[in-house]
C-alpha positions in Angstrom: -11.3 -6.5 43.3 -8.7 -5.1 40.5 -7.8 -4.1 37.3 -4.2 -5.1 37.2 -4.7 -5.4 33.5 -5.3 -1.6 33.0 -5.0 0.1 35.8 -1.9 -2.2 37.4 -1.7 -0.4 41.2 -4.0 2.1 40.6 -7.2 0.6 41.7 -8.3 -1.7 43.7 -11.5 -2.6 46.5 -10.8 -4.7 49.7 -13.3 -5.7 52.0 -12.2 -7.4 55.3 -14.8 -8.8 57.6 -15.2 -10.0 61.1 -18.3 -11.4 62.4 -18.6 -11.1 66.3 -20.7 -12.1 68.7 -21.4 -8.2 70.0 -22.8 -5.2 70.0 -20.5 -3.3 67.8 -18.7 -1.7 70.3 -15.6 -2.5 69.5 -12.9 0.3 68.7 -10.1 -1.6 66.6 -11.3 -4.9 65.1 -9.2 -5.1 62.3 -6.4 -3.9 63.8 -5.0 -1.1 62.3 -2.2 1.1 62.8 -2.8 4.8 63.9 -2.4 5.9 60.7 -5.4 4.5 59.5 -7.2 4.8 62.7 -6.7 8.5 61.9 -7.8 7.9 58.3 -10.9 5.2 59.4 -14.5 6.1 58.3 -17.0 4.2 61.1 -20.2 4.0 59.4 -22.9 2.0 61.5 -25.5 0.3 59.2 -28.8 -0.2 60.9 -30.5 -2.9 59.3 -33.6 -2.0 60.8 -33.7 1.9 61.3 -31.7 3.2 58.2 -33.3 5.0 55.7 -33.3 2.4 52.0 -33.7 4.0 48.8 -37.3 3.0 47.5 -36.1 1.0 44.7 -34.6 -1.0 46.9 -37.4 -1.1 49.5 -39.2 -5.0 50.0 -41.6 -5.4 52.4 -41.0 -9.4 52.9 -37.0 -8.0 53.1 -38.1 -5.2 56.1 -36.8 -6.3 59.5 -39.4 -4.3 61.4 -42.3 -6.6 60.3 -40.7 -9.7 59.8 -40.9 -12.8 62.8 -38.9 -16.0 61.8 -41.3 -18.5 62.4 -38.3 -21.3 63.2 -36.5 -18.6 65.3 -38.8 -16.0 66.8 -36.5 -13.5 66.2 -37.8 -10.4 65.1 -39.5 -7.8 64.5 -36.5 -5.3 65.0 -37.8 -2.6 66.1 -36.6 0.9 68.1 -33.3 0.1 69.9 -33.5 -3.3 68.9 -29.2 -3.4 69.1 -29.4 -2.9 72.4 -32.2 -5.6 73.5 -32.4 -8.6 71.0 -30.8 -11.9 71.5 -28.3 -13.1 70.0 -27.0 -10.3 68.4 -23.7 -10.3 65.8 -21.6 -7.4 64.6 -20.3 -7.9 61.3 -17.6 -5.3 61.5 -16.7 -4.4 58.0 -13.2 -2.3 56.6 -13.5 -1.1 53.3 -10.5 0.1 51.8 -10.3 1.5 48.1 -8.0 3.2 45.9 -8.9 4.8 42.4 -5.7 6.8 41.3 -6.8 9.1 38.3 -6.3 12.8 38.4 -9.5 14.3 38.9 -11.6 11.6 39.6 -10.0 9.4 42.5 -12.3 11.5 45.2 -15.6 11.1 43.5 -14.9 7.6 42.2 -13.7 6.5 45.4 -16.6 8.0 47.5 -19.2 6.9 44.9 -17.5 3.4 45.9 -18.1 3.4 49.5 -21.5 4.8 48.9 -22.4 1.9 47.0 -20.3 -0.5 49.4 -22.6 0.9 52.5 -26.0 0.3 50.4 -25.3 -3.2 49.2 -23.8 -4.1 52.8 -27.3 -2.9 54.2 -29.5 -4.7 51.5 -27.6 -7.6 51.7 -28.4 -8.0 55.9 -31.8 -7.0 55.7 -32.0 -9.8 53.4 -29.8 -12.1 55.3 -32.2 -11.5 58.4 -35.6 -12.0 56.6 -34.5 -15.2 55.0 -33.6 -16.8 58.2 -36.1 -19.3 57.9 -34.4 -20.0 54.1 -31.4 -20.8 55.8 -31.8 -21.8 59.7 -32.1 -25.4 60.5 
C-alpha cells in the first residue's frame, strides 16, 4: 500500500506472509539481513488467549468455545499451540514507512497497532468459519 501520488517514497505498508506447517518457532522466515533482524519487532498473536478490544469481541468468532463440526477442531484452549493438530504458523513481516517530521513515529506505530489487531480478528474469524470454508 502507497501514496505515490502524494507522498512519492515517503510512505508505504508491506506485508509479507508465509504460512507453515509449525509451531512458530522459527527465527528468520523471511529472511532478512542482520540489519533488520536487529530492527525486527516479533509480535506473537494468540488467536485464542489474546486479549480483543470489546467492540470487536463475537462470541460465534471466539476460538475457546467454538468445535468445527466437519473438523473437530477446537475449542482452543490453554496451551493449545503446543497440543492441537494440525497446527500452521502464519509468520507475518510488516514493514512501514511514514516520512513526515513529527509524525512518522506515531503514524507508523499507530500502523502496526492496527496491523496486529486486524491480523488477530481476521484468524479468529478464519478459525471459526472453518465449517464455511472446509470441504
Amino acid at each position: 500500500l502507497s501514496n505515490p501520488g502524494y507522498m512519492k517514497d515517503n510512505f508505504y505498508i508491506t506485508i509479507e506472509t508465509y504460512h507453515i506447517g509449525d509451531r512458530g518457532d522459527q527465527d528468520n522466515v523471511h529472511e532478512l539481513d542482520n540489519k533488520k533482524l536487529k530492527d525486527r519487532s516479533v509480535v506473537n498473536i494468540d488467536i485464542a488467549n489474546d486479549n480483543i478490544d470489546s467492540k470487536d469481541y463475537k462470541q460465534d468468532e471466539d476460538p475457546k468455545t467454538f468445535k468445527s463440526e466437519k473438523t473437530g477442531r477446537g475449542p482452543l484452549s490453554g496451551d493449545w499451540k503446543g497440543t492441537v493438530e494440525p497446527v500452521m504458523t502464519a509468520y507475518k513481516l510488516v514493514t512501514v514507512q511514514f516520512k513526515w517530521w513529527g509524525l512518522q513515529t506515531k503514524v507508523e506505530n499507530f500502523i502496526h497497532t492496527t496491523e496486529r489487531r486486524l491480523f488477530t480478528n481476521f484468524h479468529r474469524q478464519l478459525f471459526c468459519w472453518t465449517d464455511r470454508w472446509h470441504g
